[in-house]
C-alpha positions as CSV (number, residue, x, y, z in Angstrom):
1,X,-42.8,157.1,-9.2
2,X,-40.1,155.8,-7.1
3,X,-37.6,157.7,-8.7
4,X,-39.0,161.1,-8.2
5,X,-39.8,160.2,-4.3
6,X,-36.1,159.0,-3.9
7,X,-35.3,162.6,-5.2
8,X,-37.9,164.4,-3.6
9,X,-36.2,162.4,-0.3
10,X,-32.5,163.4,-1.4
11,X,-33.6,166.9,-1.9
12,X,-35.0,167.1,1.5
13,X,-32.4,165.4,3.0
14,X,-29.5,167.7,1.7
15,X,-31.5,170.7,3.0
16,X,-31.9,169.4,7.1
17,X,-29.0,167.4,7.7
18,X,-29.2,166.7,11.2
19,X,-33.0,167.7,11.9
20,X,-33.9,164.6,13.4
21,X,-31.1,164.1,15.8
22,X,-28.1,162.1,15.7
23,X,-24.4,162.3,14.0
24,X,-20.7,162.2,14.6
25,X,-18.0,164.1,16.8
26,X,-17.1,167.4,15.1
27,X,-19.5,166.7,11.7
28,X,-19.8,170.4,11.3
29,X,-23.4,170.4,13.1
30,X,-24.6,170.3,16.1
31,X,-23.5,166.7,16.8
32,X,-24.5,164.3,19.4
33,X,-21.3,163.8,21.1
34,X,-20.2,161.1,24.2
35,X,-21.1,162.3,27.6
36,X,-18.2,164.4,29.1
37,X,-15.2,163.0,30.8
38,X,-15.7,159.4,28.9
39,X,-14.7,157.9,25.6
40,X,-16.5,157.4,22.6
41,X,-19.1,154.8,21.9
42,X,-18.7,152.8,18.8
43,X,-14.9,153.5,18.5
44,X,-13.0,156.8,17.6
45,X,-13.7,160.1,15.8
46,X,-15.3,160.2,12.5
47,X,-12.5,160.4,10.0
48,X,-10.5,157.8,11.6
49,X,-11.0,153.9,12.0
50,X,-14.1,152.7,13.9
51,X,-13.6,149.3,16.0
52,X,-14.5,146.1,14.6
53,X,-12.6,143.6,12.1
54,X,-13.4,143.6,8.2
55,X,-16.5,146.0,6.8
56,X,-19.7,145.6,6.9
57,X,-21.1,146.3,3.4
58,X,-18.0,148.4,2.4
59,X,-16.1,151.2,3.1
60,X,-18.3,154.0,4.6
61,X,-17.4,157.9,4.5
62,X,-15.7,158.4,7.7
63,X,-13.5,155.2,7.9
64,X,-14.2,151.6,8.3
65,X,-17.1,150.2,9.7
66,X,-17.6,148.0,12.7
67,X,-18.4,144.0,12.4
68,X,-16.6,141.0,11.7
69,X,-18.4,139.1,8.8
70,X,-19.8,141.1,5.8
71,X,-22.9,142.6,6.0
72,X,-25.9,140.6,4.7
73,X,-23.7,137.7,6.0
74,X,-25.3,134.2,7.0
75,X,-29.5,134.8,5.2
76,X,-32.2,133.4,7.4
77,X,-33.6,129.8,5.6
78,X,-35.5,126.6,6.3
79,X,-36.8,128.3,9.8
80,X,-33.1,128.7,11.2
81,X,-32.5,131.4,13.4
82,X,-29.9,134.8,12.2
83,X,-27.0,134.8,13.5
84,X,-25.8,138.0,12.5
85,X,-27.6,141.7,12.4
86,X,-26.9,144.5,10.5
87,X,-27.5,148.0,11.5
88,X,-26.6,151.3,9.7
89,X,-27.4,154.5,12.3
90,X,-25.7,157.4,13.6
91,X,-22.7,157.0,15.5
92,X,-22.0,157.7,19.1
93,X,-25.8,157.5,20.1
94,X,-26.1,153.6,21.2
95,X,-24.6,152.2,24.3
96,X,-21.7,149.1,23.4
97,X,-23.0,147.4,26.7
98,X,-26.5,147.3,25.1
99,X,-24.9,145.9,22.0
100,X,-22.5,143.6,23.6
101,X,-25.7,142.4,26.1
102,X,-27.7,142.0,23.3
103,X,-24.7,140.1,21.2
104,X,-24.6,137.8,24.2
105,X,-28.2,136.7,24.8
106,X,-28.8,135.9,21.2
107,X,-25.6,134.0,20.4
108,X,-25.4,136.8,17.5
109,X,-22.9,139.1,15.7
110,X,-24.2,142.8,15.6
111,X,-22.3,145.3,12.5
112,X,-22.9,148.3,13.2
113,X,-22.3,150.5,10.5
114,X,-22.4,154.9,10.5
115,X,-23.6,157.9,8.5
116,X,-22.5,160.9,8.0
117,X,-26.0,162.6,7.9
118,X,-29.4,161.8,7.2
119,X,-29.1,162.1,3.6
120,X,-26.8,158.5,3.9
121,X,-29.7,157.0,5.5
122,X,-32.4,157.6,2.2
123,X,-29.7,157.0,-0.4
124,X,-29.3,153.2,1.6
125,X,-32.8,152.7,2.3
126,X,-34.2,153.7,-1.8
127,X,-31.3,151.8,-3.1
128,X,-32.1,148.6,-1.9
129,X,-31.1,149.2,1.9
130,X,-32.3,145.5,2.2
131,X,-29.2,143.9,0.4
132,X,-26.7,145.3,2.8
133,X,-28.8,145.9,6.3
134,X,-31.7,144.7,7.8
135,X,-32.6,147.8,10.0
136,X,-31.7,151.2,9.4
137,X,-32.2,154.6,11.1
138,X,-34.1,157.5,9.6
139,X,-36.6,160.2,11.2
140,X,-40.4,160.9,11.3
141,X,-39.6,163.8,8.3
142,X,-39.5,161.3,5.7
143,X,-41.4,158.4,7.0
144,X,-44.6,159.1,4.6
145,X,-42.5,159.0,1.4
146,X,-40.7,156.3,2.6
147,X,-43.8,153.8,2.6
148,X,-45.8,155.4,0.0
149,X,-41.6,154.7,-2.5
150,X,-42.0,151.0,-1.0
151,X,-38.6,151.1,0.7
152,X,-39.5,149.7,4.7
153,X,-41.2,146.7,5.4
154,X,-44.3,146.6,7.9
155,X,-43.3,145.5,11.2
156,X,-44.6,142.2,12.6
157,X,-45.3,143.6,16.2
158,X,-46.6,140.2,17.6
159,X,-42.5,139.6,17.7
160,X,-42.3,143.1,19.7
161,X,-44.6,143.1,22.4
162,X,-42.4,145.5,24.2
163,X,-43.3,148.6,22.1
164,X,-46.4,148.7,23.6
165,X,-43.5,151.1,26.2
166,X,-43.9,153.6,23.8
167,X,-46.3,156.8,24.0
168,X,-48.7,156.4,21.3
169,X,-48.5,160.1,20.7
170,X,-45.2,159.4,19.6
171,X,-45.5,157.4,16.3
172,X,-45.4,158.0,12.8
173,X,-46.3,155.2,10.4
174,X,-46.6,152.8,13.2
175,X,-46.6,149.6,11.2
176,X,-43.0,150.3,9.5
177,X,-41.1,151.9,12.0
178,X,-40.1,151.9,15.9
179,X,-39.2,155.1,17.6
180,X,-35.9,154.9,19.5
181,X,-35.1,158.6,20.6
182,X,-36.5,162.2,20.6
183,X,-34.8,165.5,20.5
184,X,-36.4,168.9,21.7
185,X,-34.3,171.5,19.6
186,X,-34.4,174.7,21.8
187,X,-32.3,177.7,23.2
188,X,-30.5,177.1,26.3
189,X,-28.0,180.1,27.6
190,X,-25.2,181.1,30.1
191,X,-27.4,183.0,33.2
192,X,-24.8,184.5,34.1
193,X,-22.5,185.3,30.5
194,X,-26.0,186.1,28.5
195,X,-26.0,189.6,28.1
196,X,-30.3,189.4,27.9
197,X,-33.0,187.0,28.7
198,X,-34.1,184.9,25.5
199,X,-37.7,184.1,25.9
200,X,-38.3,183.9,21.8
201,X,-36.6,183.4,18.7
202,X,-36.7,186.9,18.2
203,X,-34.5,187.6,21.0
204,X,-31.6,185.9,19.1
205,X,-31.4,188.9,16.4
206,X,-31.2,191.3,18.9
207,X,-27.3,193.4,18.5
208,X,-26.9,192.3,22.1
209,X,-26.2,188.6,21.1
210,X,-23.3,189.7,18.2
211,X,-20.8,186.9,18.3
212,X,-22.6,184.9,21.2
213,X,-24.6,182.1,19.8
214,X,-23.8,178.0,18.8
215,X,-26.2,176.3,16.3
216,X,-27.0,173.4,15.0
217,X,-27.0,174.0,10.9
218,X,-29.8,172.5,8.2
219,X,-32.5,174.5,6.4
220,X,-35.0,172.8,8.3
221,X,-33.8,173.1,11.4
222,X,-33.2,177.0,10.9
223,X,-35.4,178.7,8.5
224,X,-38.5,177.0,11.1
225,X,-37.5,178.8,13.8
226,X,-37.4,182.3,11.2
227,X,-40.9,181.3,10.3
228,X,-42.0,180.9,13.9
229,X,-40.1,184.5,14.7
230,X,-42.4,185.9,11.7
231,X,-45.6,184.6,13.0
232,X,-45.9,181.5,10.0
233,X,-46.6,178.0,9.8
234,X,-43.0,176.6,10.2
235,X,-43.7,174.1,7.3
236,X,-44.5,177.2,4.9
237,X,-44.8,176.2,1.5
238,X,-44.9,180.4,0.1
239,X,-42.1,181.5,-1.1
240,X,-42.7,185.1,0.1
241,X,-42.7,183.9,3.8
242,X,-39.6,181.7,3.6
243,X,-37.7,184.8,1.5
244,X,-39.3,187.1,4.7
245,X,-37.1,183.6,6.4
246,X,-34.1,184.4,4.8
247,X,-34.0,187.6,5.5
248,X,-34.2,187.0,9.2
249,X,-31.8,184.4,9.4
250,X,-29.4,186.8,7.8
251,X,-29.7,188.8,10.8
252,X,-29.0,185.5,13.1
253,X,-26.0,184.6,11.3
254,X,-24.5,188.2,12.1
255,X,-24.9,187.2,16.1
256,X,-23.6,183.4,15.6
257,X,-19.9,182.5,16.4
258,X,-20.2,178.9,15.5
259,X,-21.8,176.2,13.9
260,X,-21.5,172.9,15.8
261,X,-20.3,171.4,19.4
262,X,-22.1,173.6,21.3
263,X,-21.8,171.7,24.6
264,X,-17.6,172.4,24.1
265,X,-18.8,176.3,22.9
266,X,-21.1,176.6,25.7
267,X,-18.5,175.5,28.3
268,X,-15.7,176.9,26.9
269,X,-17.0,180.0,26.6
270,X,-17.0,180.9,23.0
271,X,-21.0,180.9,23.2
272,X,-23.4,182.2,25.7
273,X,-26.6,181.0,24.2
274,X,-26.8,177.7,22.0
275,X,-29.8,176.4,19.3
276,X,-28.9,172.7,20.3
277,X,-30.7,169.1,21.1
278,X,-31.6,168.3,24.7
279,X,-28.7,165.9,24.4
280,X,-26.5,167.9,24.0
281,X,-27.6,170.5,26.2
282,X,-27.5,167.8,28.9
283,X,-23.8,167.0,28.3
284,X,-22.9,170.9,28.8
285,X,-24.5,171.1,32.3
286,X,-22.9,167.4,33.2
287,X,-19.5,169.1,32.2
288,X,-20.1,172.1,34.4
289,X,-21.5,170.2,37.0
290,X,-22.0,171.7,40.3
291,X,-20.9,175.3,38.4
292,X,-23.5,174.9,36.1
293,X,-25.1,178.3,35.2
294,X,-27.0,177.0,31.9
295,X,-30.8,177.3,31.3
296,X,-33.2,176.2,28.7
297,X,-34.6,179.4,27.5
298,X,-37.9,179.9,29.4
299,X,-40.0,180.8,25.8
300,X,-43.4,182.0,26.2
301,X,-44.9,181.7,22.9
302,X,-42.6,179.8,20.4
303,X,-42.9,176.5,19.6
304,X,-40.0,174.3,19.4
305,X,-39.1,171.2,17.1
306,X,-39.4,167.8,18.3
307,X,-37.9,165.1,15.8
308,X,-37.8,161.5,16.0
309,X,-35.2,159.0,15.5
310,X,-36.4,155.8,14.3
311,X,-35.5,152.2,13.3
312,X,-36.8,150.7,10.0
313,X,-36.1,147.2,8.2
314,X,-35.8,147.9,4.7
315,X,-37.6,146.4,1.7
316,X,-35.4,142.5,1.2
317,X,-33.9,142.7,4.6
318,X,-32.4,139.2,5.4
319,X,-32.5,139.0,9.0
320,X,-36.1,140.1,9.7
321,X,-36.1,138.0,12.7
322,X,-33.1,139.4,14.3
323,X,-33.8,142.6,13.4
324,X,-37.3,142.5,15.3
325,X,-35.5,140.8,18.2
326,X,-33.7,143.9,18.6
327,X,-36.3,146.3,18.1
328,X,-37.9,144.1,20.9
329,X,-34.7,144.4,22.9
330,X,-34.1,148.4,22.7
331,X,-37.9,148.5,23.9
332,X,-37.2,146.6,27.0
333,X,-37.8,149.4,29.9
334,X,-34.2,148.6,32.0
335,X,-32.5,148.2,28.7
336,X,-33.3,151.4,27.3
337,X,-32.9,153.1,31.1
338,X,-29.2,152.2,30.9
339,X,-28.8,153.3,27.5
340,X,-30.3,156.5,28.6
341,X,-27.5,157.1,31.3
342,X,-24.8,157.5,28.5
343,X,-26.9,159.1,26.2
344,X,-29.7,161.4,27.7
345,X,-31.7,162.5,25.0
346,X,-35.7,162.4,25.4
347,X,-37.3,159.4,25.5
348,X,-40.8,157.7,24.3
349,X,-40.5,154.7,26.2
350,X,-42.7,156.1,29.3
351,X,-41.6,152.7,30.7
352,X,-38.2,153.6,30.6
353,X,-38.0,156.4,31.4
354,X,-39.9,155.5,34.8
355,X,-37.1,153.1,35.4
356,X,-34.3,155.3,34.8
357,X,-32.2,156.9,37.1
358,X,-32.9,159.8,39.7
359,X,-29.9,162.0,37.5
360,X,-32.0,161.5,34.3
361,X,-35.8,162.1,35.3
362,X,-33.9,165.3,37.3
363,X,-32.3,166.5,34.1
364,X,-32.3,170.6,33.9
365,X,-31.7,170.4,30.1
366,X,-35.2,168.6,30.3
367,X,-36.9,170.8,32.9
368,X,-38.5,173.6,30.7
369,X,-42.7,174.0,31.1
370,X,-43.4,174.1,27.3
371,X,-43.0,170.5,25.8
372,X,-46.6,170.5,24.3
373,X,-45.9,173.5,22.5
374,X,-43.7,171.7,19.9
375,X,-43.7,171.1,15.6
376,X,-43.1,168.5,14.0
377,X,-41.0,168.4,10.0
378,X,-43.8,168.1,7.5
379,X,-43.5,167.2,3.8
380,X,-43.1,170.0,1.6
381,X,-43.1,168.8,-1.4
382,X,-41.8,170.9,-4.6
383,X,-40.9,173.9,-1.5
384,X,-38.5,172.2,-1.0
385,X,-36.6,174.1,-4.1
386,X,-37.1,177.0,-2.8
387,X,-35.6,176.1,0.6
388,X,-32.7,175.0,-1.1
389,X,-32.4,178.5,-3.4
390,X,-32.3,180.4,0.3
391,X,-30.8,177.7,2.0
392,X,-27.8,178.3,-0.3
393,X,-27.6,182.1,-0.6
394,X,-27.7,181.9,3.5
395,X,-24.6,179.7,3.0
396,X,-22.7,182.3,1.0
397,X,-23.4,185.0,2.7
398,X,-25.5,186.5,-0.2
């Protein structure tokens, strides 16, 4: 049974990339990227060396990892406290001071380790995540198979009274896993380059848009937004609607100019209109600053996807009690705040989000009127073939 919900997970996973959030610089999707005019968190570019001393559980795709001792270092025994943590996430999406802060009050080492896309993430976690890392970062798309294969821990929430910060609305399998950020994928456009105004997903097939839109890439980050456009569940599990999907998105891919970095497209000007994260979004306007003629997209009808980013301990973790005194950390409302200043994504932490800054609650890449009408990434089960057929011909240009 494990075996075919590891590949049911894999399968998924090769089909929606970045459909939960996070990634690195220039990954070939929509990545989330270090706010304009400052360096890098967590060292440079993916594809070159990331900061740290020796690996932490190996050489990782992309260059070496960060740390000093191996991962799954010192193990916790006879009640002694964990010196050392070990975290495998998406790069460029957690603030150093946070980790350095963290580092400090706990007399701890923290290795943080990167994927490439969310696909790295399952293949760790049903592999035995546990002998190399003790918590690891995945989304609320695969968090049912994940507990129903075994593969995360429950969560011993008496050690993290400071998740009680976070909207209740906002969990998925609430006793394995702790939500850190969220990201509204939506249309946001040039007011002034846009030849029309978008107000549905429709609007991005018009001829008007040839050559004009950025967007993120993954099956199930695009062929929802076809479904949506066609009047269907976005989770469809008929083949005749997601071949209807195809069909669409055909007509979508005539219009876009690029795949990826769509603050630098948007700003740049190769783009006028973007399918991007709020993040990111966010980062564009900062860039343009005072000059900034971006909008989100005022839709009237059309949902949009909210995904989750979340923290999990994997099944044999060795630092459990570390790795909850994070969790516990990250949920601390003027911990988070700061966090939020270098990387404003959406936020569950209501607490946190109260505390943060003036420039973040004022956000315009936050400021649309439609953030109940959202989907969420369901389970599709054995559909998920059939995304992948159409997925693929979309690829090729079939």
């Amino acid at each position: 049974m494990k075996k075919i919900l590891a590949l049911l997970l894999t399968m998924g996973l090769t089909l929606s990339l970045t459909a939960c959030g996070g990634g690195t610089k220039d990954s070939g999707n929509d990545a989330k990227e270090p706010a304009a005019g400052g360096e890098e968190a967590g060292g440079e570019e993916a594809g070159g060396e990331e900061t740290g001393g020796e690996e932490a559980g190996g050489e990782e795709a992309g260059g070496e990892e960060t740390g000093g001792e191996e991962a799954g270092g010192e193990e916790t025994g006879g009640g002694e406290a964990s010196s050392e943590l070990n975290i495998y996430m998406w790069q460029q999406y957690i603030s150093d001071e946070l980790i350095a802060n963290f580092e400090k009050e706990n007399n701890c080492k923290v290795n943080l380790s990167y994927m490439s896309d969310n696909a790295d993430a399952i293949t760790k976690l049903t592999a035995g995540g546990g002998d190399e890392y003790d918590l690891i970062m995945t989304c609320d798309a695969y968090m049912e198979s994940l507990v129903a294969g075994g593969y995360v821990e429950k969560i011993n929430f008496d050690n993290i009274p400071n998740a009680s910060n976070i909207n209740e609305s906002y969990w998925t399998a609430k006793e394995y896993c702790v939500p850190y950020l969220m990201n509204y994928i939506y249309v946001v456009y040039d007011k002034e380059k846009c030849p029309i105004e978008i107000t549905s997903y429709n609007d991005l097939i018009k001829p008007e848009l040839k050559g004009q839109i950025s967007t993120i890439d993954g099956a199930r980050n695009l062929f929802p937004i076809a479904l949506i456009a066609l009047g269907y569940d976005p989770n469809s599990t008929e083949e005749s609607e997601i071949a209807e999907a195809y069909e669409w998105l055909v007509k979508f891919n005539e219009n876009v100019v690029a795949y990826g970095n769509a603050e630098q497209n948007l700003t740049n000007g190769t783009a006028s209109v973007a399918l991007t994260f709020d993040g990111n979004a966010s980062w564009a306007m900062a860039e343009m600053g005072e000059d900034n003629t971006l909008a989100v997209a005022d839709f009237k009808d059309d949902a949009v996807q909210l995904g989750f980013d979340l923290y999990v301990i994997p099944v044999g973790a060795k630092h459990t009690d570390l790795a909850e005194k994070f969790l516990n950390y990250i949920c601390d409302p003027q911990v988070m705040a700061s966090n939020l200043e270098e990387y404003p994504y959406s936020c569950p932490n209501e607490a946190a989000v109260e505390a943060a800054s003036d420039t973040y609650k004022n956000d315009p890449a936050r400021n649309f009127s439609y953030k109940e009408n959202v989907f969420f990434q369901e389970d599709v089960g054995e559909a998920l073939t059939i995304y992948n057929d159409y997925y693929q011909k979309l690829k090729v240009g079939e």
